[in-house]
C-alpha positions as CSV (number, residue, x, y, z in Angstrom):
1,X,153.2,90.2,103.0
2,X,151.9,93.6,102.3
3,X,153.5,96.5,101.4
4,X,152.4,100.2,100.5
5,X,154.5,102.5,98.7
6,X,154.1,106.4,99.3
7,X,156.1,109.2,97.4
8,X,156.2,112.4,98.7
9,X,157.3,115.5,96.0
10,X,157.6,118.8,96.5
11,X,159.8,122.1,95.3
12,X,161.2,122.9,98.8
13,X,163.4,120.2,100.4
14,X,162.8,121.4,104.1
15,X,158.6,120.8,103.5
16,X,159.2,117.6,102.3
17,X,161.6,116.7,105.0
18,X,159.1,117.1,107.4
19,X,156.1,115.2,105.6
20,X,158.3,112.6,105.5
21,X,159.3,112.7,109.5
22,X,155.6,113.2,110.1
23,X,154.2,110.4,107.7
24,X,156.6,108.1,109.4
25,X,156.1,109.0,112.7
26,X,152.2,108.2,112.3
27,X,152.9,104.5,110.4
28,X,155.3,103.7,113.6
29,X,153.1,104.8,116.2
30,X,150.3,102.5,114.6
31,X,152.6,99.4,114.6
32,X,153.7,99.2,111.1
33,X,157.2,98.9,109.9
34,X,159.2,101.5,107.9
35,X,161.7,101.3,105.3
36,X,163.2,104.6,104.5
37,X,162.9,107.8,103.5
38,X,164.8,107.0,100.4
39,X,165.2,110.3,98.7
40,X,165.4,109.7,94.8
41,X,167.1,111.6,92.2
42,X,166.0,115.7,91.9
43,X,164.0,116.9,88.9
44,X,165.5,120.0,87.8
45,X,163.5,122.0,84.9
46,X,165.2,124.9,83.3
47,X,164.2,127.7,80.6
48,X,165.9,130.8,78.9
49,X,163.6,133.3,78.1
50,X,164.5,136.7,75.7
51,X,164.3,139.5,77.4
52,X,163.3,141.5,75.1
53,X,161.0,140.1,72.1
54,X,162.5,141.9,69.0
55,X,166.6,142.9,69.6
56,X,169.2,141.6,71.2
57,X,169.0,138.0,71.4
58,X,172.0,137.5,73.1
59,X,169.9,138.4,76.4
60,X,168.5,136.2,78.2
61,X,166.7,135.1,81.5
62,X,167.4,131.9,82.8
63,X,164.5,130.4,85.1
64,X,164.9,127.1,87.2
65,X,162.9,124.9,89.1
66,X,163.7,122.1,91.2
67,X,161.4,118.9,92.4
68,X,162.5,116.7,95.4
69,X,161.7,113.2,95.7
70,X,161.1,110.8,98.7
71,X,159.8,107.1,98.8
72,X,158.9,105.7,101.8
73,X,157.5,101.9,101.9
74,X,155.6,100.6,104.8
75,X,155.8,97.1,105.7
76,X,152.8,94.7,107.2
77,X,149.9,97.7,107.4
78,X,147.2,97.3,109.5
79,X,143.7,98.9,109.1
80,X,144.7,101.4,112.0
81,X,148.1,102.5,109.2
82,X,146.2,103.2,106.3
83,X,143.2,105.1,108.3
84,X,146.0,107.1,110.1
85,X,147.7,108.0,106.3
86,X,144.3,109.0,104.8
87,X,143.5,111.5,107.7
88,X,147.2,112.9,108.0
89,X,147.4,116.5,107.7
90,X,150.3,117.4,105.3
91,X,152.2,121.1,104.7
92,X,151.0,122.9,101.8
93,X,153.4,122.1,99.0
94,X,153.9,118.8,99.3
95,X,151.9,115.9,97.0
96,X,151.9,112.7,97.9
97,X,151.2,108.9,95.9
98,X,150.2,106.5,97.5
99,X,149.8,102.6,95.8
């Protein structure tokens, strides 16, 4: 039994919503069996910054970012599944890993 694993990251949550519908849509319309989206735990990466480089270091900016996470595992592919994943057309924003 085959499987392939795909994980889809990106920073807005809506964007990689929709890679996932779309990813899955293609693997079920070439006869392939989905198991998920699963979405895994957020990456958040924060920084504090002085504002100004010499007084007052009390003040600070505080800067976030925040990475989403989906996995998605296709069951029994077939040469038609991983043709249809290599010539999907994804949003901008959104990398995917396929093994």
């Amino acid at each position: 039994m085959q499987k392939i694993r795909v994980k889809i990251r990106g920073y807005d949550h809506r964007v990689v919503d929709k890679a996932t519908a779309q990813i899955a849509r293609t693997v079920i319309d070439t006869g392939a069996k989905v198991k998920g989206p699963v979405p895994l735990p957020n990456r958040v990466w924060k920084v504090a910054v002085h504002r100004s480089p010499h007084i007052d270091a009390k003040s600070k900016e505080h800067f976030g970012m925040v990475v989403h996470s989906r996995l998605i595992d296709i069951v029994e592919p077939n040469s038609k599944t991983i043709e249809a994943l290599t010539h999907i057309q994804l949003p901008a924003g959104v990398d995917i890993v396929i093994k």
